[in-house]
ZAVEX-966916 format. One record per residue (C-alpha): residue in one letter; x, y, z. Coordinates in nm, 4 decimals, always signed. Layout:
   fitor         px         py         pz
       A          X          Y          Z
...
This chain:
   fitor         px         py         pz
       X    +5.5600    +3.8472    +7.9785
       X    +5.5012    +3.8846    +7.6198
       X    +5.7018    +4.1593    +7.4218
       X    +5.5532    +4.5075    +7.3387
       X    +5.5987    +4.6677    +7.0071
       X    +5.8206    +4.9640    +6.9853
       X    +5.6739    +5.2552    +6.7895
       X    +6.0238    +5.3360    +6.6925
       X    +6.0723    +4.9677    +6.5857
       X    +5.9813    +5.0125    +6.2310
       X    +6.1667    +5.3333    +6.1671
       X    +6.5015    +5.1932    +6.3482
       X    +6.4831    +4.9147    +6.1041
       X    +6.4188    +5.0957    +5.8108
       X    +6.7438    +5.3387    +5.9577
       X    +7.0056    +5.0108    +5.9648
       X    +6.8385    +4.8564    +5.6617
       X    +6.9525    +5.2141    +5.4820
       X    +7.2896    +5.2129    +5.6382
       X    +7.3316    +4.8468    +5.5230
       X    +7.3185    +4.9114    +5.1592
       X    +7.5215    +5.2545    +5.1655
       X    +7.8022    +4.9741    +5.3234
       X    +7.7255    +4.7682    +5.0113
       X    +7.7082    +5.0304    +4.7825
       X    +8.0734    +5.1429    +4.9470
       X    +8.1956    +4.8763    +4.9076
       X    +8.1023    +4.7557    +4.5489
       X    +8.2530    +5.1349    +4.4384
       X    +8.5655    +5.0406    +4.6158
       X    +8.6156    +4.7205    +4.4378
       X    +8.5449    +4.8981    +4.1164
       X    +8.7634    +5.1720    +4.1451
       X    +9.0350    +4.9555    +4.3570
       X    +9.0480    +4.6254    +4.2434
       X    +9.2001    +4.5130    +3.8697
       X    +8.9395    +4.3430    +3.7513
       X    +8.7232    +4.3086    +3.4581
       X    +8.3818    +4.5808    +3.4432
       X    +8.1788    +4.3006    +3.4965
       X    +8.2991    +4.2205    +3.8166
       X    +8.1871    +4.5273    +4.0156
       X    +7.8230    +4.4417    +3.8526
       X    +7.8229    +4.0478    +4.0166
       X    +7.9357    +4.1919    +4.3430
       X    +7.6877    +4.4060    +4.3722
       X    +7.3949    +4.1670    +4.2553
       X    +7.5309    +3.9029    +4.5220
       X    +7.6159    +4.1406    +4.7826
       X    +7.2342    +4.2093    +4.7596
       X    +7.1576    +3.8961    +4.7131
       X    +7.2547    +3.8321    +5.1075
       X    +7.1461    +4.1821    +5.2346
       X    +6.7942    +4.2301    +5.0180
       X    +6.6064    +3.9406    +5.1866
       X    +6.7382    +4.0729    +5.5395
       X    +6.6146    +4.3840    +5.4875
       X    +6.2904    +4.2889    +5.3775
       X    +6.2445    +4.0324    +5.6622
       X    +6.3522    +4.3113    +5.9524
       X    +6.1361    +4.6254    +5.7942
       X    +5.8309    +4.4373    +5.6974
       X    +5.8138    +4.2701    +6.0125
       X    +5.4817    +4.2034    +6.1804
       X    +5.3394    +4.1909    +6.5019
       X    +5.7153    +4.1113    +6.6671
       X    +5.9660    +4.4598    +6.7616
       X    +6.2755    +4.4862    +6.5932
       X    +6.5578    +4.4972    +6.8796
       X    +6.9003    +4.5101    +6.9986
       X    +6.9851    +4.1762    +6.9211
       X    +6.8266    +4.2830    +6.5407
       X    +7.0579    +4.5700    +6.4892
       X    +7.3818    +4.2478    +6.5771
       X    +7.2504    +4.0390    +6.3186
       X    +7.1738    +4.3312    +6.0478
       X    +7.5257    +4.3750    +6.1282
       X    +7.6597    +4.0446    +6.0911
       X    +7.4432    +4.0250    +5.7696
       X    +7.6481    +4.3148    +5.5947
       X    +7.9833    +4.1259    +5.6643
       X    +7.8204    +3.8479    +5.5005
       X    +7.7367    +4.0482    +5.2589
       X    +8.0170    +4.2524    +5.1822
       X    +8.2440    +3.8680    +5.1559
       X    +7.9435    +3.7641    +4.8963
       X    +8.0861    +4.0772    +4.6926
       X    +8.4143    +3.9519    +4.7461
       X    +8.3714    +3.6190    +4.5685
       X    +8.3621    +3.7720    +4.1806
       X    +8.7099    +3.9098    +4.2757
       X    +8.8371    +3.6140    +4.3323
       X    +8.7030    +3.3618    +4.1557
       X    +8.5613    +3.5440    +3.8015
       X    +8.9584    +3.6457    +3.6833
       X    +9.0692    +3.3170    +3.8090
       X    +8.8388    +3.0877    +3.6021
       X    +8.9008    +3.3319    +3.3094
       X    +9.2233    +3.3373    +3.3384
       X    +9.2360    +2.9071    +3.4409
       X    +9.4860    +3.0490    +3.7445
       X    +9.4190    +2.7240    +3.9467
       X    +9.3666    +2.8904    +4.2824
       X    +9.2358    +3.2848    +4.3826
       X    +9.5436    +3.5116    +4.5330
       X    +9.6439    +3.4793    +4.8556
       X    +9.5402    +3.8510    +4.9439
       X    +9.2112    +3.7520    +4.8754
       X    +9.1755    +3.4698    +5.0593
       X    +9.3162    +3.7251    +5.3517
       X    +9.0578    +3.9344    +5.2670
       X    +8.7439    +3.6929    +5.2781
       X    +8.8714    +3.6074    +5.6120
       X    +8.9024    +3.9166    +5.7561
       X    +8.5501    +3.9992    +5.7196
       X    +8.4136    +3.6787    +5.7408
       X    +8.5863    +3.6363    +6.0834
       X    +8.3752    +3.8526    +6.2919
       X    +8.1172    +3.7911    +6.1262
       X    +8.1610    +3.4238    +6.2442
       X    +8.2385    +3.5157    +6.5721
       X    +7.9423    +3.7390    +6.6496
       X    +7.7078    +3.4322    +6.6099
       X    +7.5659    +3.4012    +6.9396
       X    +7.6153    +3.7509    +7.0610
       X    +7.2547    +3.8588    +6.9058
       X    +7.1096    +3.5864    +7.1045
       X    +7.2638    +3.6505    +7.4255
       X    +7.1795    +3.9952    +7.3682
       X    +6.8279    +3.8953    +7.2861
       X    +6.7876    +3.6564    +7.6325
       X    +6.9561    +3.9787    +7.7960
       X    +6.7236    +4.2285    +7.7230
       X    +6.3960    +3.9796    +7.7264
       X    +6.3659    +4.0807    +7.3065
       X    +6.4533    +3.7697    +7.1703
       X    +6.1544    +3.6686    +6.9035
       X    +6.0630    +3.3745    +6.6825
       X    +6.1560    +3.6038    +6.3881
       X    +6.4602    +3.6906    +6.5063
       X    +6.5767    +3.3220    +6.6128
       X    +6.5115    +3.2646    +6.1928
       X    +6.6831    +3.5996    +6.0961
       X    +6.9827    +3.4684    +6.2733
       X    +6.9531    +3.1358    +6.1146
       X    +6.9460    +3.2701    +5.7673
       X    +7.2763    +3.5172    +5.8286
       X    +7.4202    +3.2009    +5.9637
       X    +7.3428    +2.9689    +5.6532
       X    +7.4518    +3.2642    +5.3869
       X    +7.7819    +3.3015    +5.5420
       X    +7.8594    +2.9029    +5.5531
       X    +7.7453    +2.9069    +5.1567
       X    +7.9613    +3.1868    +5.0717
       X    +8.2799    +3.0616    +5.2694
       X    +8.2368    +2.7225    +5.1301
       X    +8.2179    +2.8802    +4.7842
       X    +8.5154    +3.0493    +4.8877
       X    +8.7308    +2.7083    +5.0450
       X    +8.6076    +2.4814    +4.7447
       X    +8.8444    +2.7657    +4.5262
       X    +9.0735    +2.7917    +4.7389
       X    +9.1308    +2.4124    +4.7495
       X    +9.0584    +2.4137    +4.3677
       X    +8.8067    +2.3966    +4.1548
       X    +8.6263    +2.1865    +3.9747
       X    +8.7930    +1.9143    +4.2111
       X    +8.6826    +2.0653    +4.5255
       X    +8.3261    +2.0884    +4.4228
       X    +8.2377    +1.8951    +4.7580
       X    +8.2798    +2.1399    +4.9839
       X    +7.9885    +2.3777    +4.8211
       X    +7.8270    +2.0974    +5.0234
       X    +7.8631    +2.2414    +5.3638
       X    +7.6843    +2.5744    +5.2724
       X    +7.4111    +2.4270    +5.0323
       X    +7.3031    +2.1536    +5.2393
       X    +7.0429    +2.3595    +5.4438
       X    +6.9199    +2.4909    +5.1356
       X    +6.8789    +2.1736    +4.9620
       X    +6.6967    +2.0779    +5.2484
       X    +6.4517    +2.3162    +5.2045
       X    +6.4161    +2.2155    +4.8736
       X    +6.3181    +1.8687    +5.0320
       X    +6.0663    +2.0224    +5.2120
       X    +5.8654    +2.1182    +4.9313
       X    +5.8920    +1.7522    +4.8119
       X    +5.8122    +1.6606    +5.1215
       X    +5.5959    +1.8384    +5.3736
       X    +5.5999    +1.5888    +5.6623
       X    +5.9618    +1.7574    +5.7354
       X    +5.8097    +2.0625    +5.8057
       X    +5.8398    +2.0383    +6.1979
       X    +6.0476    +2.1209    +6.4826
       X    +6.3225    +1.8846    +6.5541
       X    +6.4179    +1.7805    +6.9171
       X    +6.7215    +1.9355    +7.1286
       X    +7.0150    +1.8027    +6.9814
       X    +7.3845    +1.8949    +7.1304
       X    +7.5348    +1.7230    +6.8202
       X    +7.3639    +1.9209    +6.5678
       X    +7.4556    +2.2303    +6.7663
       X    +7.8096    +2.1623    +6.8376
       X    +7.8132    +2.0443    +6.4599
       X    +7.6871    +2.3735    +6.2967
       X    +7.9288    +2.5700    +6.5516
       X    +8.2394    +2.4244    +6.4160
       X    +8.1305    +2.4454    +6.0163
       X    +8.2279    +2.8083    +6.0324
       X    +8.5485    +2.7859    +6.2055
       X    +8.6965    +2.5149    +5.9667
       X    +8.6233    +2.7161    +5.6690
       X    +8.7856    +2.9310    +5.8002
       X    +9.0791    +2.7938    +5.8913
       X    +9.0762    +2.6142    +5.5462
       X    +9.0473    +2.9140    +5.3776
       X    +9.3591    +3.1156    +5.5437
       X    +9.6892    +3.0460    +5.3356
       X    +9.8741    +2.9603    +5.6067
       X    +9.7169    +2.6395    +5.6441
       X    +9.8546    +2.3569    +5.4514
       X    +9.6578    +2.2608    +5.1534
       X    +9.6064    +1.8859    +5.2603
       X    +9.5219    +2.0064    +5.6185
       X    +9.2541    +2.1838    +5.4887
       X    +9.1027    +1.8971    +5.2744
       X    +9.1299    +1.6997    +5.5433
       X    +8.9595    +1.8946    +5.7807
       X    +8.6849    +1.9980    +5.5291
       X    +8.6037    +1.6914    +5.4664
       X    +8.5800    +1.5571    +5.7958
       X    +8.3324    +1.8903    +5.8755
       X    +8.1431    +1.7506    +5.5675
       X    +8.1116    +1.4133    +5.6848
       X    +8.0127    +1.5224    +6.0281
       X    +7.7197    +1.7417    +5.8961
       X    +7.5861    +1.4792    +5.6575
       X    +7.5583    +1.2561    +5.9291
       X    +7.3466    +1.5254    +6.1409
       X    +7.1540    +1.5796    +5.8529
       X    +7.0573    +1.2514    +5.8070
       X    +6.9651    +1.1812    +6.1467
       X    +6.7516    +1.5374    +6.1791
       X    +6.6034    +1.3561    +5.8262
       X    +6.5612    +0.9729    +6.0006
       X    +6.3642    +1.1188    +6.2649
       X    +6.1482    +1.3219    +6.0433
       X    +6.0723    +1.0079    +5.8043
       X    +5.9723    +0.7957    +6.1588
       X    +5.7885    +1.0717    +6.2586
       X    +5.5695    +1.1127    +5.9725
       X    +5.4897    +0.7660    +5.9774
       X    +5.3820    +0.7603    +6.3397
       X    +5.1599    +1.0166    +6.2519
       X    +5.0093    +0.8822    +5.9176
């Protein structure tokens, strides 16, 4: 039975997209006013903080033709978490490259963690709600997709300092891959088509999140976590290049 359109859709949208920046917003003053850190650094929060949120906004308000739902409101959710670790990254990273400190603090890594945790763990909820309450939509399926890829990128960023930069560069890998991807798509258009079922390249992207995780928490030993980065890496550049393999032979049956 195909999905009617709230009249309230729009304005509920419009109501969490509002809330989400006055989180940001909250957040970015916080850091300012809390944090010892250089001016500038409150200023790059904010700008990536929006960076994450801005798009999601846009996408859920200026929806067409499909309702904004339950499952919507999770993800807008999840979204400002993502968010709100995107702000943390300046933090952590601008006073340690100034200051060639090696590694960010410990309490920051904490902190990444703690937001980026639920934010982790909620993936899934929004589409069980969705299935639940028969409002799951093609636009939200991609909304969920994108919250999922900017919070891989961001702890990745995070990890790679953690572990230490510039050696660590690799691991920017994990959360760029998608996006460079894209890129290919532009290159090459044949990619642009739905790939088969695959439990591999689901039970792959499922464990991405939880590794960084775990690589990013202090607690873990610093050679654990390269090692289990880097076996994540290698594990996702193999389902990449098999999502890729089938494109190419696909194209060419076609052409």
């Amino acid at each position: 039975m195909p999905l009617a359109r709230s009249a309230r859709s729009r304005p509920s949208a419009r109501r969490d997209g509002l809330m989400a920046f006055l989180v940001l917003t909250a957040v970015v003053a916080a850091i300012a006013l809390v944090a010892d850190v250089a001016p500038s650094v409150p200023a790059v929060s904010g700008l990536l903080g929006l960076a994450v949120l801005g798009p999601v906004v846009r996408s859920t308000t200026g929806r067409r033709g499909e309702p904004y739902g339950p499952a919507d409101r999770i993800t807008v959710g999840r979204s400002v978490l993502v968010a709100v670790c995107a702000a943390l990254l300046p933090v952590g990273l601008l006073p340690m490259l100034e200051q060639d400190a090696g590694r960010p603090a410990d309490a920051w890594c904490w902190a990444v963690v703690a937001v980026a945790l639920p934010a982790w763990l909620l993936d899934g909820v929004d589409g069980w709600v969705a299935r639940r309450t028969g409002t799951a939509t093609r636009a939200g399926a991609r909304f969920d997709q994108e919250v999922d890829a900017a919070l891989l990128l961001v702890l990745s960023l995070a990890v790679a300092a953690r572990l230490g930069l510039p050696g660590a560069w690799w691991v920017v890998l994990i959360g760029a891959l998608r996006y460079l991807f894209l890129l290919g798509l532009r290159v090459r258009p044949a990619w642009n088509r739905e790939l088969p079922f695959s439990s591999y390249r689901r039970v792959v992207a499922a464990v991405q999140g939880g590794v960084l995780l775990g690589a990013l928490a202090p607690l873990i030993p610093w050679w654990l976590a390269v090692a289990a980065t880097a076996a994540a890496l290698g594990l996702l550049l193999v389902s990449f290049g098999r999502d890729v393999l089938w494109l190419e032979r696909s194209a060419r049956g076609r052409s």
